[in-house]
C-alpha positions in Angstrom: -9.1 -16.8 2.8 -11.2 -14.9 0.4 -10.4 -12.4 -2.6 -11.3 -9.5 -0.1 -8.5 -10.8 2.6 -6.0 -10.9 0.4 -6.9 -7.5 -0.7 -6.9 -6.0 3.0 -3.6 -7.7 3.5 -2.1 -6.0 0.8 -3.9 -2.4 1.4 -2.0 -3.0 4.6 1.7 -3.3 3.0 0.9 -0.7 0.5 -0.5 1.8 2.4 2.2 2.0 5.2 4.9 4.5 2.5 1.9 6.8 2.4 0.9 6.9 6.3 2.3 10.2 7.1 0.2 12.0 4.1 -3.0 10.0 5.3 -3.2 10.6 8.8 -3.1 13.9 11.0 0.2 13.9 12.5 3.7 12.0 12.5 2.7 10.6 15.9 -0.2 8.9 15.2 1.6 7.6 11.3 4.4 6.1 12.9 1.5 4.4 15.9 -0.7 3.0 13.1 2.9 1.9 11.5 3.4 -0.3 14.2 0.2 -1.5 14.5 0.2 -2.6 10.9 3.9 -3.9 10.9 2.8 -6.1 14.2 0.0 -7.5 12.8 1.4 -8.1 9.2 4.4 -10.0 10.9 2.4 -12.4 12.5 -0.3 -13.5 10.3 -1.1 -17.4 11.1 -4.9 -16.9 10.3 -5.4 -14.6 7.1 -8.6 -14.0 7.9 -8.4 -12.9 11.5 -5.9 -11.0 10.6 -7.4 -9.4 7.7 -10.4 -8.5 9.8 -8.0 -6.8 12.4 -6.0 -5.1 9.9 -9.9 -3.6 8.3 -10.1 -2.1 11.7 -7.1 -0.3 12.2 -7.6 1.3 8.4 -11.0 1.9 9.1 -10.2 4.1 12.1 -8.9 7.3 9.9 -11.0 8.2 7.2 -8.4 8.7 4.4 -6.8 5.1 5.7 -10.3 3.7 5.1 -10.8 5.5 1.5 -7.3 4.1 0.3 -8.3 1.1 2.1 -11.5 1.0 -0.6 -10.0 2.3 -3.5 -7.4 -0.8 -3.1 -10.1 -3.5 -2.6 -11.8 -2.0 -5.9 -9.1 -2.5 -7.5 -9.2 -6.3 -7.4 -7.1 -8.5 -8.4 -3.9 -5.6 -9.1 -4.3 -4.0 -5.2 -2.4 -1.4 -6.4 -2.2 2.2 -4.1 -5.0 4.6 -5.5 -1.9 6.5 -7.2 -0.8 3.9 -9.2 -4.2 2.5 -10.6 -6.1 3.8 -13.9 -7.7 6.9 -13.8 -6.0 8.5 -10.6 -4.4 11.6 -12.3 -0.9 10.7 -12.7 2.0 10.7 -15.1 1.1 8.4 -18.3 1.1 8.1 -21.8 -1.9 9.0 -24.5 -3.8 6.4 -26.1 -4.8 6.0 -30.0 -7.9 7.8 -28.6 -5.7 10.7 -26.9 -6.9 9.5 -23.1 -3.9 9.8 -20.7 -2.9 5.9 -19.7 -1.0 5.0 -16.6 2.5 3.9 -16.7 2.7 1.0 -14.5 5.2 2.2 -11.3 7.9 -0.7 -10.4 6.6 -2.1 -7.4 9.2 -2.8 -4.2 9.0 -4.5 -1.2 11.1 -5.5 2.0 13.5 -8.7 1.3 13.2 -9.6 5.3 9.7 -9.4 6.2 7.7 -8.6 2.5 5.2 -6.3 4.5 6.6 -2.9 3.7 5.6 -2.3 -0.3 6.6 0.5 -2.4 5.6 1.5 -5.9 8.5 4.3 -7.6 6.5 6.9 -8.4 9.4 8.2 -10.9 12.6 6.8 -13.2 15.2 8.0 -10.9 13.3 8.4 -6.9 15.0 7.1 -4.7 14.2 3.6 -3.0 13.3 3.9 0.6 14.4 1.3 3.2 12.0 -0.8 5.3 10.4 1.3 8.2 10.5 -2.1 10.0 13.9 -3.9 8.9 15.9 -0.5 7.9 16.9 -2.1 5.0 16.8 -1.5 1.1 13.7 -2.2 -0.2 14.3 -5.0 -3.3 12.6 -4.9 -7.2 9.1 -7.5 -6.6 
Protein backbone atom coordinates (compact mmCIF):
# COMPACT_ATOMS: atom_id res chain seq x y z
CA UNK A 1 0.00 0.00 0.00
CA UNK A 2 1.35 3.36 -0.90
CA UNK A 3 1.36 6.88 0.97
CA UNK A 4 -1.63 7.81 -1.43
CA UNK A 5 -3.81 4.67 -0.18
CA UNK A 6 -3.60 5.31 3.03
CA UNK A 7 -4.56 8.78 2.38
CA UNK A 8 -7.75 7.73 0.31
CA UNK A 9 -8.62 5.43 3.08
CA UNK A 10 -8.63 7.99 5.47
CA UNK A 11 -10.40 10.82 3.16
CA UNK A 12 -12.94 8.08 3.29
CA UNK A 13 -13.42 7.95 7.28
CA UNK A 14 -13.10 11.59 7.47
CA UNK A 15 -15.22 12.70 5.00
CA UNK A 16 -18.36 10.59 5.94
CA UNK A 17 -19.49 13.58 9.25
CA UNK A 18 -19.47 16.06 6.34
CA UNK A 19 -21.45 14.04 3.58
CA UNK A 20 -24.73 15.81 3.85
CA UNK A 21 -22.95 19.46 3.34
CA UNK A 22 -20.98 17.86 0.29
CA UNK A 23 -23.48 16.35 -1.69
CA UNK A 24 -26.92 17.53 -3.19
CA UNK A 25 -29.41 15.92 -1.03
CA UNK A 26 -29.89 13.67 2.15
CA UNK A 27 -30.69 10.80 -0.14
CA UNK A 28 -27.83 10.55 -2.12
CA UNK A 29 -25.48 11.44 1.58
CA UNK A 30 -26.79 8.73 3.43
CA UNK A 31 -26.26 6.31 -0.39
CA UNK A 32 -22.66 7.32 -0.68
CA UNK A 33 -22.60 6.59 3.35
CA UNK A 34 -23.24 3.19 2.76
CA UNK A 35 -21.15 2.89 0.02
CA UNK A 36 -18.18 4.09 1.97
CA UNK A 37 -19.14 2.22 5.33
CA UNK A 38 -19.37 -1.12 3.00
CA UNK A 39 -16.28 -0.71 1.57
CA UNK A 40 -14.27 0.62 4.59
CA UNK A 41 -15.62 -2.56 6.54
CA UNK A 42 -14.23 -4.90 4.41
CA UNK A 43 -10.80 -3.86 3.38
CA UNK A 44 -8.57 -7.22 2.78
CA UNK A 45 -6.59 -5.41 -0.19
CA UNK A 46 -5.73 -1.70 0.66
CA UNK A 47 -5.08 -0.96 -2.52
CA UNK A 48 -8.20 -2.30 -4.31
CA UNK A 49 -9.91 -0.87 -1.97
CA UNK A 50 -8.48 2.44 -2.00
CA UNK A 51 -8.92 2.57 -5.79
CA UNK A 52 -12.70 1.82 -5.18
CA UNK A 53 -13.10 4.11 -2.52
CA UNK A 54 -11.30 7.13 -5.24
CA UNK A 55 -14.18 6.32 -7.32
CA UNK A 56 -17.02 6.71 -5.27
CA UNK A 57 -15.43 10.36 -4.01
CA UNK A 58 -14.61 11.14 -7.29
CA UNK A 59 -18.25 10.93 -8.41
CA UNK A 60 -19.45 14.38 -6.74
CA UNK A 61 -17.34 17.12 -7.25
CA UNK A 62 -17.08 18.68 -3.71
CA UNK A 63 -16.41 14.75 -2.43
CA UNK A 64 -13.47 14.79 -5.00
CA UNK A 65 -12.15 18.39 -3.87
CA UNK A 66 -12.21 17.26 -0.09
CA UNK A 67 -10.93 14.12 -1.45
CA UNK A 68 -7.65 16.33 -2.80
CA UNK A 69 -7.35 18.71 -0.24
CA UNK A 70 -6.90 15.55 2.18
CA UNK A 71 -4.32 13.77 0.02
CA UNK A 72 -2.34 17.20 0.06
CA UNK A 73 -2.34 17.14 3.20
CA UNK A 74 -0.01 14.24 3.60
CA UNK A 75 1.06 12.65 6.16
CA UNK A 76 -1.82 14.58 8.84
CA UNK A 77 -5.08 13.59 6.31
CA UNK A 78 -6.79 15.87 8.24
CA UNK A 79 -10.58 17.33 6.75
CA UNK A 80 -9.85 20.58 4.77
CA UNK A 81 -11.43 22.37 7.96
CA UNK A 82 -9.02 21.31 10.26
CA UNK A 83 -5.69 21.80 8.28
CA UNK A 84 -3.56 25.14 8.07
CA UNK A 85 -4.83 27.92 6.24
CA UNK A 86 -8.60 26.90 5.86
CA UNK A 87 -10.20 29.91 7.67
CA UNK A 88 -11.06 28.69 11.01
CA UNK A 89 -10.89 29.41 14.68
CA UNK A 90 -6.98 29.75 15.80
CA UNK A 91 -4.63 31.61 17.60
CA UNK A 92 -2.08 34.50 16.27
CA UNK A 93 1.48 33.92 15.83
CA UNK A 94 4.65 36.14 16.89
CA UNK A 95 4.09 37.37 13.28
CA UNK A 96 0.19 38.12 14.01
CA UNK A 97 -0.94 35.27 11.22
CA UNK A 98 -4.05 33.32 12.55
CA UNK A 99 -2.72 29.52 13.43
CA UNK A 100 -5.02 26.59 13.63
CA UNK A 101 -5.88 25.06 16.79
CA UNK A 102 -5.54 21.42 16.25
CA UNK A 103 -9.49 19.88 16.68
CA UNK A 104 -9.50 16.51 18.98
CA UNK A 105 -9.96 13.97 16.55
CA UNK A 106 -12.74 10.92 17.28
CA UNK A 107 -13.49 7.84 15.79
CA UNK A 108 -15.86 4.70 16.09
CA UNK A 109 -14.59 2.13 18.93
CA UNK A 110 -16.47 -0.89 16.85
CA UNK A 111 -15.47 -0.45 13.34
CA UNK A 112 -12.71 2.75 13.38
CA UNK A 113 -14.22 3.98 9.97
CA UNK A 114 -16.48 6.74 11.08
CA UNK A 115 -13.83 9.81 12.11
CA UNK A 116 -14.77 12.99 13.61
CA UNK A 117 -12.70 16.03 14.42
CA UNK A 118 -14.69 18.56 17.39
CA UNK A 119 -14.89 21.53 15.64
CA UNK A 120 -15.44 23.38 19.25
CA UNK A 121 -14.62 22.94 23.30
CA UNK A 122 -17.98 21.87 24.22
CA UNK A 123 -19.90 20.27 20.56
CA UNK A 124 -21.26 17.57 21.06
CA UNK A 125 -19.81 14.08 20.00
CA UNK A 126 -21.83 12.28 17.46
CA UNK A 127 -22.40 8.55 17.45
CA UNK A 128 -21.24 6.20 14.59
CA UNK A 129 -23.66 6.43 11.48
CA UNK A 130 -22.74 2.74 11.22
CA UNK A 131 -22.55 1.24 14.80
CA UNK A 132 -24.90 4.01 16.57
CA UNK A 133 -22.63 4.27 19.12
CA UNK A 134 -20.45 7.10 20.89
CA UNK A 135 -17.78 8.04 18.97
CA UNK A 136 -14.35 7.55 21.40
CA UNK A 137 -11.17 10.33 21.91
CA UNK A 138 -8.27 8.68 18.94
Amino acid sequence: MDADDEGVLEAARAIRPYLDRLVESADAAADLDRQLAGELGQVSDASASARRLRILLEQHEDTAWFLDRVLADAPDYRPPYHQPGHRTRGIASPAGEVMPIAAAQYNCPVCGNYVWYRPDVGTPVPRCRTDDVLLTLA
